[in-house]
C-alpha positions in Angstrom: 19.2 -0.9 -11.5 16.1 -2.1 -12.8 15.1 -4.1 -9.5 15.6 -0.8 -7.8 13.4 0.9 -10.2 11.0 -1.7 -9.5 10.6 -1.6 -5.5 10.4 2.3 -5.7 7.2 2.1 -7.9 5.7 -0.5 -5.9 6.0 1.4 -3.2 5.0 4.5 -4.9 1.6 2.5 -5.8 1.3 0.9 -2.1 1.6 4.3 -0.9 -1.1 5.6 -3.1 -3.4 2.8 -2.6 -2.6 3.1 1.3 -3.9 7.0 1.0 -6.4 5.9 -1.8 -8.0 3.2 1.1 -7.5 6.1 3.8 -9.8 8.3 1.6 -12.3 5.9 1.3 -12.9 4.9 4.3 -13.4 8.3 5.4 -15.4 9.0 3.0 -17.8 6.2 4.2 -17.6 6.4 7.7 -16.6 9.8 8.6 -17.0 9.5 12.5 -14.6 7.4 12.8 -11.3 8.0 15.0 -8.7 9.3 13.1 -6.1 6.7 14.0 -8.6 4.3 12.9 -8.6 5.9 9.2 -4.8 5.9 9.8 -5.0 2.6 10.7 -6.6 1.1 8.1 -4.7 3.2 5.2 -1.5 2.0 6.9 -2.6 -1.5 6.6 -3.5 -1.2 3.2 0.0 0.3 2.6 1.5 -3.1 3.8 -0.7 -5.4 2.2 -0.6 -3.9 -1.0 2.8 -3.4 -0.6 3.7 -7.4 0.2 1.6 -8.3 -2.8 2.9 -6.3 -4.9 6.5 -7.4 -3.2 5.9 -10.9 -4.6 4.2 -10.2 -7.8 7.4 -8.6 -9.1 9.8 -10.9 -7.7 9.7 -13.5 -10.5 11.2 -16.8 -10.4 13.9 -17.6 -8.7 15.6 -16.6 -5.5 17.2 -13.2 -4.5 
């Protein structure tokens, strides 16, 4: 139960840092494409979301 708890909220905070990076890149460079700015807050998504992935995983295999 718990490990479940713990991949929902990390990827409850990738997807809000995913948005969060959207939202700032548009914000400085507003001329961009839009798959661009959907680019880059996708690829924030995963990043964040494979760090986060192997912060929480501990020691020990799965």
């Amino acid at each position: 139960m718990s490990k479940t708890l713990i991949k929902v909220l990390t990827g409850l905070l990738s997807l809000i840092f995913g948005y969060g990076l959207y939202y700032f890149w548009n914000s400085l460079r507003p001329n961009d494409d839009f798959m661009v700015q959907v680019g880059v807050g996708a690829l924030g998504f995963l990043a964040s979301f494979v760090c986060l992935h192997f912060l929480t995983k501990g020691s020990g295999g799965d």
